[in-house]
LUMVEXGU-594462 format. One line per 8 residues: for each residue x, y, z of N, C-alpha, C. Coordinates in steps of 0.001 Angstrom, whole numbers, plus 500000, padded with zeros to 6 digits. Layout:
<pts>
X:Y:Z:X:Y:Z:X:Y:Z ~ ...
</pts>
This chain:
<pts>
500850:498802:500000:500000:500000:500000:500879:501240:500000 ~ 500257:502572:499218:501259:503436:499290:501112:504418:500742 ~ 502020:504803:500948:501645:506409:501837:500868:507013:501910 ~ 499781:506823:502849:498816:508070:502255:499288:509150:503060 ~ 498384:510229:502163:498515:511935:502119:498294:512298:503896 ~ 498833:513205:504120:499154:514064:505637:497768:513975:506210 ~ 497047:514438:505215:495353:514330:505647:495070:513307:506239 ~ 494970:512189:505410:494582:511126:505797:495017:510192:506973
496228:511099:507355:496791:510563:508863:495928:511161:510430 ~ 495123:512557:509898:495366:513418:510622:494219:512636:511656 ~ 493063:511986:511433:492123:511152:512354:492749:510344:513282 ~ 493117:509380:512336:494267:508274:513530:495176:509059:514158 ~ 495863:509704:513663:496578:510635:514826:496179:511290:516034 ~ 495211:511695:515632:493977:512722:517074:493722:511320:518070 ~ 493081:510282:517235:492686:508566:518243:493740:507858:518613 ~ 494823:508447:518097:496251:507715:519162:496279:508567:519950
495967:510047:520102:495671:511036:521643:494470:510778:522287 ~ 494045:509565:522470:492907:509932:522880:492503:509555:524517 ~ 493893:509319:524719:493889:508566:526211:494758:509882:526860 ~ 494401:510725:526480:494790:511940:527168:496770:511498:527680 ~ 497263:510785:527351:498851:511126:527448:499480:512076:526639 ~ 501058:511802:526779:501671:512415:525756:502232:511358:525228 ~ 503047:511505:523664:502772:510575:523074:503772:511422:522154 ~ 504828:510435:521554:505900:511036:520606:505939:510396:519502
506350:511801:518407:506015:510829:516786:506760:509505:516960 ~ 507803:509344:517115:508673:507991:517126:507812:506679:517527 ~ 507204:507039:518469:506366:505403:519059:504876:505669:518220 ~ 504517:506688:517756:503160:506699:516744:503598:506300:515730 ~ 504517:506365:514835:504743:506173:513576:504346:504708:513200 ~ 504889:503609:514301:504816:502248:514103:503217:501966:513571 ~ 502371:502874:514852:501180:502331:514940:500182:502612:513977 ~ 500445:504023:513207:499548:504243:511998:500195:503310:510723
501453:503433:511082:502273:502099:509737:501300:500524:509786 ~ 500858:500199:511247:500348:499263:511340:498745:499339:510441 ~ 497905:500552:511185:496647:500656:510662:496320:500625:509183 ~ 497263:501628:508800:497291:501422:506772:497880:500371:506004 ~ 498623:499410:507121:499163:497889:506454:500417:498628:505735 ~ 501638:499259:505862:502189:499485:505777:503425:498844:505734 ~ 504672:498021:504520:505644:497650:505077:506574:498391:505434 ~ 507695:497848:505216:508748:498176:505812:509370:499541:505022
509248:499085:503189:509692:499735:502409:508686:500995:502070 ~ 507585:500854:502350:506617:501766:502470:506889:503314:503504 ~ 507372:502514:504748:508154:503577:505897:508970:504433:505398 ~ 509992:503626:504574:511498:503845:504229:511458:504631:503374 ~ 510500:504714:502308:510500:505711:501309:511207:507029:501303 ~ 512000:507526:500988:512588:508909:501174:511825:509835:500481 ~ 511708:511315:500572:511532:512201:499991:512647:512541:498596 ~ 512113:513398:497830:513872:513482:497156:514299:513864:497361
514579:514818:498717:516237:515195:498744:517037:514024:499349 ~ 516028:513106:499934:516695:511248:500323:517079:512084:502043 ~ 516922:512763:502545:517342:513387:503925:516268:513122:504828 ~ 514768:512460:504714:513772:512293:505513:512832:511259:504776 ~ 512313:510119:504956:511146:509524:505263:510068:509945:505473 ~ 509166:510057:503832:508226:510251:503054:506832:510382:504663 ~ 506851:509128:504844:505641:508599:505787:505939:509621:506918 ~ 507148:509559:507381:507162:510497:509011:507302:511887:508729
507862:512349:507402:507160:513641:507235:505620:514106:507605 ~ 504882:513143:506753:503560:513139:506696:503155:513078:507989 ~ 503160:512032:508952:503158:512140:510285:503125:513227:511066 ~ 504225:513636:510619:504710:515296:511834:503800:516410:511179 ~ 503748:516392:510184:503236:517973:509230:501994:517253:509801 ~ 501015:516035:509751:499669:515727:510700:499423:516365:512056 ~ 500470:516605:512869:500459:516913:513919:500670:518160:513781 ~ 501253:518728:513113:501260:519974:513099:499747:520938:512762
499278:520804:511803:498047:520827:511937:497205:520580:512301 ~ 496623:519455:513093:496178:519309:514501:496281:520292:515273 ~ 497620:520460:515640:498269:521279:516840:497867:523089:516226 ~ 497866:523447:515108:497353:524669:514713:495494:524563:514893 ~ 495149:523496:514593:493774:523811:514742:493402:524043:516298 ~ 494465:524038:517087:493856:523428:518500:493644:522352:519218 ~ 493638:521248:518248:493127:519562:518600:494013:518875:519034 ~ 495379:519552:518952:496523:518822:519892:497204:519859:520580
497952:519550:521696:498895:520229:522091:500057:520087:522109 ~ 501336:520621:521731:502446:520766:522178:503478:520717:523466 ~ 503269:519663:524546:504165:519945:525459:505564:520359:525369 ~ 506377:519420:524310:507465:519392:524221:508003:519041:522475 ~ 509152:519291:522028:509166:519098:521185:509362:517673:520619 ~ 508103:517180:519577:508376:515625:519094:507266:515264:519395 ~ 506846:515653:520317:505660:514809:521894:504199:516002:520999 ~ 502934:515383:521494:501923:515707:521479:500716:515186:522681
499702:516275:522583:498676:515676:523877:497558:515904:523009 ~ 496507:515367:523250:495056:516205:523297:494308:517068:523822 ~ 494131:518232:523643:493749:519377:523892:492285:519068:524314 ~ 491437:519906:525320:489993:519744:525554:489058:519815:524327 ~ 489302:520864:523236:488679:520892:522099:488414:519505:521362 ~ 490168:518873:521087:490033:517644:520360:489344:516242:521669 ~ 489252:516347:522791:488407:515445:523288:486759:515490:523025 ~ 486781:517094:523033:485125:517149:522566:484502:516741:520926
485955:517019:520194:485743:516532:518502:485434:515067:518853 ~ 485844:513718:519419:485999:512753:519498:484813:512016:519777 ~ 484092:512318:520886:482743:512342:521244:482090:512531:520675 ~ 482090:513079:519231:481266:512209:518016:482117:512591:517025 ~ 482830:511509:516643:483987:512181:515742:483590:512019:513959 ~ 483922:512912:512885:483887:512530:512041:484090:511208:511105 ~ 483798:511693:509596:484629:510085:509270:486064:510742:508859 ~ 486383:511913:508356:487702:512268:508231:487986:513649:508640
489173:513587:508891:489972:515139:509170:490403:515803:508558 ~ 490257:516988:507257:491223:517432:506165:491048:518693:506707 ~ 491804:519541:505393:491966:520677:505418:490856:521553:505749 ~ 489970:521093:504957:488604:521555:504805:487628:521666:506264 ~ 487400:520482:507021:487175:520281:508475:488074:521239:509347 ~ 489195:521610:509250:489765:522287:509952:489393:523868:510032 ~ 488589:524176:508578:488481:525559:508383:487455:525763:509324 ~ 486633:524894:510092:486147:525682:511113:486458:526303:512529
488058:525807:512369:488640:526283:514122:489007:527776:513148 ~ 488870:529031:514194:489604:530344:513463:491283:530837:513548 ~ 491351:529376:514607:492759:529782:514520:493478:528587:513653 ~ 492900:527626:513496:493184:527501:511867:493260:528335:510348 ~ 492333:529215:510609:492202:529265:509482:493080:531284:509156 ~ 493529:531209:510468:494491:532255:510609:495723:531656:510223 ~ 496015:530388:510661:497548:529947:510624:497530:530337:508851 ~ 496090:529386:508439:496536:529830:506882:496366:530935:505718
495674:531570:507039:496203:533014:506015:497770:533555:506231 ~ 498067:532951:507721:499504:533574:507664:500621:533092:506993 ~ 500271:531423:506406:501105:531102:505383:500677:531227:504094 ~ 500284:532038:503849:499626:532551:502552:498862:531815:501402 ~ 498717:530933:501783:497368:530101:501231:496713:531178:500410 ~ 496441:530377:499065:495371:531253:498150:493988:531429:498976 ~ 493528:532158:498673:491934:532591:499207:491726:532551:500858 ~ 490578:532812:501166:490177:533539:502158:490100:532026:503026
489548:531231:502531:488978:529674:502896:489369:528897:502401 ~ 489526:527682:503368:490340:526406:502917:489830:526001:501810 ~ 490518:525149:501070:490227:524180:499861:488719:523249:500408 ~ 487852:523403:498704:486928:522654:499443:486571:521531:498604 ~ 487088:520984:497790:487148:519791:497193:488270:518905:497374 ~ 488451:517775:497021:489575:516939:497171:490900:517592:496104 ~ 490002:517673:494593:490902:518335:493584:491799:519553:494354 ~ 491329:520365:494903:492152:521527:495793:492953:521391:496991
492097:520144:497644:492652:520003:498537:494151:519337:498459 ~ 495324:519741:499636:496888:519798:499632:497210:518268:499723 ~ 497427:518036:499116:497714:515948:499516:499043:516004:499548 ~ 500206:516960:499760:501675:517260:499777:502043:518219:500921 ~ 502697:517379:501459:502807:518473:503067:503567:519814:502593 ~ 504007:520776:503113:504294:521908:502586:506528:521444:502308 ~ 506937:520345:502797:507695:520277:502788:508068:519426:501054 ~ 507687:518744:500734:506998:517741:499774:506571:518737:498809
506005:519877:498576:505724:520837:497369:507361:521292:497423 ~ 507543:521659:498555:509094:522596:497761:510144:521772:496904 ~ 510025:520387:497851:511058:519369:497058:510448:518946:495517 ~ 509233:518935:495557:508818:518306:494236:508830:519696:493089 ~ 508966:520502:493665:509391:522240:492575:510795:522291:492479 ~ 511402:521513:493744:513145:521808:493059:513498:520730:492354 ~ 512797:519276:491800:512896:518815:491315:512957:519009:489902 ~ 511559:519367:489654:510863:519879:488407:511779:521129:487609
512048:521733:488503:513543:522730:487969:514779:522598:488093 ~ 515124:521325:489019:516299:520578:488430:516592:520463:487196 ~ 515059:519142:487115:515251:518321:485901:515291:519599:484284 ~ 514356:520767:484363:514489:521793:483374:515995:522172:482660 ~ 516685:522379:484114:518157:523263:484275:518930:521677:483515 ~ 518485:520501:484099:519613:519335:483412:519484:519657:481589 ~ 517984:519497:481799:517841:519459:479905:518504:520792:479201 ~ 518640:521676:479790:519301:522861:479042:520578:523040:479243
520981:522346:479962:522383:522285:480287:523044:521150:479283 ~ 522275:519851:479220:523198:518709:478258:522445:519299:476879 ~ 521451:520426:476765:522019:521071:474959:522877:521675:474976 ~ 523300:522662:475684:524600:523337:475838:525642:522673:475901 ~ 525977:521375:476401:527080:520556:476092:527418:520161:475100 ~ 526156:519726:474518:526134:519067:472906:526573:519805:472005 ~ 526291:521325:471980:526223:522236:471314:527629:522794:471105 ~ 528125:522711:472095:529563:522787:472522:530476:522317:471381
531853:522542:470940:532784:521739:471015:533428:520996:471533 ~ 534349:519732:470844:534921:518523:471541:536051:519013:472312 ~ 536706:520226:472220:537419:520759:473382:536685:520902:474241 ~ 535900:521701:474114:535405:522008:475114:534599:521269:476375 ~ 534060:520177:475225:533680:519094:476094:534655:518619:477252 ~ 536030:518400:476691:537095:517447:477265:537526:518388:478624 ~ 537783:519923:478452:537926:520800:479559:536756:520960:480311 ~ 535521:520826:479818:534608:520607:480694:534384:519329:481623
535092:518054:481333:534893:517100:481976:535808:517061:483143 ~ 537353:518149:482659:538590:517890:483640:537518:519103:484289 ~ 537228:520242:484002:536440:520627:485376:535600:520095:486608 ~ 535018:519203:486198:533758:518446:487005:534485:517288:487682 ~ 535741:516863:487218:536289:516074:487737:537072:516672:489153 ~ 537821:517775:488736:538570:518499:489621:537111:519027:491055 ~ 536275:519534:490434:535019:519765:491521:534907:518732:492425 ~ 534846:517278:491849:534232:516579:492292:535722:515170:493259
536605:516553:493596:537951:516038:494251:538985:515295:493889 ~ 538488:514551:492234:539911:513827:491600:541038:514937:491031 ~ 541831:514266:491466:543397:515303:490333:543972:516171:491336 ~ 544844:516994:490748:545760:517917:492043:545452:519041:491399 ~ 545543:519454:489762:545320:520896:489755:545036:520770:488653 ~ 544248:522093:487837:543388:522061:486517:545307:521871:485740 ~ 546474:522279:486206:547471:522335:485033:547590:520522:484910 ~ 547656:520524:485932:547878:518139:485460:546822:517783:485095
545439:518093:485223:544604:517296:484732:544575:517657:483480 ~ 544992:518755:482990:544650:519482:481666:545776:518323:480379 ~ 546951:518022:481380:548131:517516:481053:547750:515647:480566 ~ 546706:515298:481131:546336:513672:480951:545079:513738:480839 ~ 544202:514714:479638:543081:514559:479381:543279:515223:478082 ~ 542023:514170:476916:542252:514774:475419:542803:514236:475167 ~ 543858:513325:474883:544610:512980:474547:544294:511799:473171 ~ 543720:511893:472572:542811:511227:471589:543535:509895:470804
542913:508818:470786:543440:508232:469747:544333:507081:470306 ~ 544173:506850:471838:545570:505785:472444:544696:504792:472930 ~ 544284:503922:471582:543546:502571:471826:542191:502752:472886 ~ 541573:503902:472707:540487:503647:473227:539945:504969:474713 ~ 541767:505175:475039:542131:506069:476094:541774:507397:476080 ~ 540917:508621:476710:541166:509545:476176:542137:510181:477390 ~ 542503:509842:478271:543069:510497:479371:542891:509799:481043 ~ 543820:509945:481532:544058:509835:482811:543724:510674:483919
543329:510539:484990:543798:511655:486359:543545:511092:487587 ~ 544164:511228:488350:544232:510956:489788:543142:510502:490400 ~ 543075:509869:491202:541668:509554:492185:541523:510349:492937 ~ 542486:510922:493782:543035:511530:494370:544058:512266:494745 ~ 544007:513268:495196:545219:514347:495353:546935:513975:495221 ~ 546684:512964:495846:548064:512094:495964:548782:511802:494945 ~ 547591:511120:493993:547801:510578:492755:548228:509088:493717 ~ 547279:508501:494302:547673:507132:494850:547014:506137:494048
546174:506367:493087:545586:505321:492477:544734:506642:491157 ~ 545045:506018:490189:544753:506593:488262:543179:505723:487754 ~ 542240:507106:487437:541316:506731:486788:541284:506661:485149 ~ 541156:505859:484263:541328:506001:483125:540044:506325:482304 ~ 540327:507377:481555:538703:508002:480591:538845:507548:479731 ~ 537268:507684:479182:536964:508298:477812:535755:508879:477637 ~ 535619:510405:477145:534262:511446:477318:534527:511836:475755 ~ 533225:510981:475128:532864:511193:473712:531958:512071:473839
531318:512764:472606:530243:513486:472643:529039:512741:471459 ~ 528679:511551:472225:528418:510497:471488:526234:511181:471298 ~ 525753:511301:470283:524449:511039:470026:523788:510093:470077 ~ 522992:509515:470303:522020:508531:470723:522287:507494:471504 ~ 522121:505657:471170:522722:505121:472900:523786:504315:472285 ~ 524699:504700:473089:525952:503968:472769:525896:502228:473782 ~ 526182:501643:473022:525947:499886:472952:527103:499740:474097 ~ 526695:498042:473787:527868:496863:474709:529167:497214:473337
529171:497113:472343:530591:497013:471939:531331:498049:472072 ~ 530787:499268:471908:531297:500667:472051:532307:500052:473514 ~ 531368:499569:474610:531670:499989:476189:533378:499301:476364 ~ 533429:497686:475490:533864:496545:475727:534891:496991:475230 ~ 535005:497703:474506:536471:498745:473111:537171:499261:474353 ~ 536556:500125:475327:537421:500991:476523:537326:499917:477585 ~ 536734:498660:477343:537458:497951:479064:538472:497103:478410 ~ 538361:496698:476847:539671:496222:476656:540956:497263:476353
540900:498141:476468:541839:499420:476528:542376:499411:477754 ~ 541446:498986:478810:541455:499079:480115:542582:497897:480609 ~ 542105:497070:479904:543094:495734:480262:544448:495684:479718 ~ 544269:496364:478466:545742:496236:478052:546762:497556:478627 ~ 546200:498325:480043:546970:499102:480372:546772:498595:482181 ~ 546061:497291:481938:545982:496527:483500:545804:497689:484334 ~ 544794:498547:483932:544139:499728:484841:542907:498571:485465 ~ 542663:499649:486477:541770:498938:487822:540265:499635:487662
540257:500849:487292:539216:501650:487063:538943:502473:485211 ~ 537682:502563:485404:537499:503367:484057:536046:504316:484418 ~ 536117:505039:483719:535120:506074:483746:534350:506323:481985 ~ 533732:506231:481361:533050:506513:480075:532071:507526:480415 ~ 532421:508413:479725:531121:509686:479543:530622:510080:478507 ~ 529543:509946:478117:528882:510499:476768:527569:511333:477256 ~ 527408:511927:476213:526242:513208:476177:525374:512466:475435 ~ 525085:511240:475148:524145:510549:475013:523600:508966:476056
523048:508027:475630:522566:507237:476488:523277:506080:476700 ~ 523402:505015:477653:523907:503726:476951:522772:502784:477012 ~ 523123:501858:476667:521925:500273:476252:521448:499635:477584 ~ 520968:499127:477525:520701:498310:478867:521434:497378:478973 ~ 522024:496812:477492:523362:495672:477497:524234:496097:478300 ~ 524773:497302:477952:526177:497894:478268:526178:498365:480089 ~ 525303:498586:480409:525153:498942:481527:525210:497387:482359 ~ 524074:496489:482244:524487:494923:482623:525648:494548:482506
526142:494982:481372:527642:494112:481370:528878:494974:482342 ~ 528914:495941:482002:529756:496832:483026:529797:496273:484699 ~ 528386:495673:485148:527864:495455:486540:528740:493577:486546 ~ 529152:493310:485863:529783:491764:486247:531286:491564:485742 ~ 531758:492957:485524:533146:492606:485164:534253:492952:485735 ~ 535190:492655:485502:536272:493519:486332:537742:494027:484951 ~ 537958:495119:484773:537860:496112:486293:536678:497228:486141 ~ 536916:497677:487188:535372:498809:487741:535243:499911:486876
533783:499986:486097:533812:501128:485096:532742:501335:485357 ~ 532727:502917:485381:531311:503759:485875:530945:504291:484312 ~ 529729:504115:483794:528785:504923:482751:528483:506170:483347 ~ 528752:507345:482548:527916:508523:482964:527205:509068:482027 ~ 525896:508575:481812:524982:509222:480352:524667:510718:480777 ~ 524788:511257:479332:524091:512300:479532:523107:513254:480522 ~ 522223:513125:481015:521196:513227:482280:522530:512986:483148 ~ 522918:512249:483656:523926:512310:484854:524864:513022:484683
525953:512958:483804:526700:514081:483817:525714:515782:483931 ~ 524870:515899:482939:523735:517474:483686:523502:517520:484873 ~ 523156:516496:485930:523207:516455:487162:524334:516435:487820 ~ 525620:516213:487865:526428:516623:488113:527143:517132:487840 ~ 527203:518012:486862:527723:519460:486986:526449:520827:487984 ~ 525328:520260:487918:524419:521112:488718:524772:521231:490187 ~ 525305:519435:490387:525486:519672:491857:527376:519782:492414 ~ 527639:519654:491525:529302:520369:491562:529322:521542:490794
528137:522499:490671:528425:523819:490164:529346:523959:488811 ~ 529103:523562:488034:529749:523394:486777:528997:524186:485609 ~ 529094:525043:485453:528381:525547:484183:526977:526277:484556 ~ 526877:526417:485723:525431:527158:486534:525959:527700:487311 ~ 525229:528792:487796:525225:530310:489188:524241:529774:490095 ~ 524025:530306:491128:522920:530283:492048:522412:531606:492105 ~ 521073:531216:491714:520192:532948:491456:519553:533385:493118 ~ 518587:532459:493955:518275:532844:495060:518600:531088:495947
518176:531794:496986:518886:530529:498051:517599:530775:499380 ~ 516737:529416:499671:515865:529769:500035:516177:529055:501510 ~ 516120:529397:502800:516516:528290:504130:514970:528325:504585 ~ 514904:526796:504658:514297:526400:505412:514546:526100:507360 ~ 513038:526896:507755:514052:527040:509640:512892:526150:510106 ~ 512823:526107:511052:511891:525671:512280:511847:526110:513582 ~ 511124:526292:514980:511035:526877:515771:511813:526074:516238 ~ 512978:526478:517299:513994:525934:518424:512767:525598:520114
512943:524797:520167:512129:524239:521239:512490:524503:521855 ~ 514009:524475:522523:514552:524598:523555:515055:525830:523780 ~ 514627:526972:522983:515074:527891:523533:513707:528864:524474 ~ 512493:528264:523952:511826:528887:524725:510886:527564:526441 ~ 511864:526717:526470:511866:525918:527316:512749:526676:528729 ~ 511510:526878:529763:511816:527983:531047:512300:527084:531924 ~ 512342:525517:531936:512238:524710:533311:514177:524695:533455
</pts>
């Protein structure tokens, strides 16, 4: 079963308060995982930045709204209670809790004017209604303009020249901590034409162990024989590692076969190399920079 939406937590959440304790997301999480038949991998799900678990997001942003409508309280941070309001909701409780149900507490419906929610009043259909906690929209917008910035970035590569390609790769390499300085890497890259080789550079600073390239500016998907040309290049220089980069795709052969051989060669198609130059700053600026905060618990903790 998948995850359901923040909403759909927010009932069972209020009826795990309902014995008037306190009660911390950590020991709730199990128990709504239990109610929705939830496995293991279901829990585990990450968000995409992969830094938090899809489900216990959902969880907490549940409680959080609760806790804005009034229907829970806050003792401490993590922990939740039931508030007198949400004991009196309970005593004849709905069949669900959304956004919409909430618009009748006013200090709900203040919280969401103060986070600027379109219109005056909550969403009143399902179509409107938020099925993405507010943490979950930002990630799924920096996605969506990731993925934009990748596609305009590997035309600009393409578009490029094969120098330029080759100094663009010793850049992203050097970003991404192999080599000692753009003058040596510049010195064992390009080098065209040596059975398959296009260049060498360091693993590391040291130069304690040599990665061996080759970054074509290959169009469409480059195959198993293309791949098998640079691991036998590879062998006849009894190198340990290889790296292949193209601005196009590889096969599903070539990728299988790479995964059972030795020695160790990483594919970087197109789409991946755009993604990493995005995230080793390669060929992009940063226009705005947005922080996400949260309230410090403990600083307004008097005991």
């Amino acid at each position: 079963m998948s995850v359901p939406d923040f909403q759909s937590l927010m009932l069972p959440l209020l009826k795990v308060a309902a014995d008037g304790k306190e009660h911390s997301l950590a020991e709730t999480r199990p128990l709504l995982a239990a109610e929705f038949n939830l496995s293991v991998a279901d829990q585990e799900e990450l968000l995409p930045s992969g830094r938090q678990p899809r489900f216990g997001n959902r969880v907490a942003w549940a409680k959080v709204y609760l806790q804005q409508a009034g229907l829970l309280l806050s003792p401490r941070r993590g922990w939740f209670q039931i508030s007198d309001l949400g004991r009196e909701l309970l005593e004849a409780p709905p069949e669900r809790i959304d956004i919409k149900f909430l618009g009748q507490y006013p200090q709900f419906v203040e919280f969401r004017r103060r986070r600027g929610d379109v219109g005056e009043e909550p969403a009143t259909t399902d179509t409107e209604a938020e099925l993405e906690t507010p943490e979950e929209a930002l990630e799924a917008a920096h996605v969506k303009m990731k993925a934009s910035l990748a596609s305009e970035l590997l035309g600009r590569v393409k578009a490029g020249s094969p120098a330029f390609f080759e100094q663009m790769v010793v850049e992203l390499l050097l970003r991404m901590g192999y080599g000692g300085s753009r003058t040596d890497a510049g010195q064992v890259v390009g080098k065209s034409g040596d059975e398959g080789i296009d260049g060498t550079i360091s693993e590391d600073r040291l130069g304690l162990d040599i990665v061996y390239l080759q970054a074509k500016k290959w169009d469409g998907t480059v195959g198993r024989p293309e791949v098998q040309k640079f691991v036998g290049a590879l062998h006849g220089r009894r190198a340990r590692k290889g790296v292949l980069i193209t601005t196009g795709t590889f096969s599903t052969d070539a990728t299988s076969y790479v995964e059972q051989i030795e020695p160790k060669v990483v594919l970087i198609d197109g789409r991946r190399l755009a993604e990493l130059m995005i995230d080793f700053e390669v060929g992009v600026s940063t226009t705005t920079t947005y922080h996400v905060k949260r309230v410090d618990s403990d600083y307004f903790d008097e005991t």
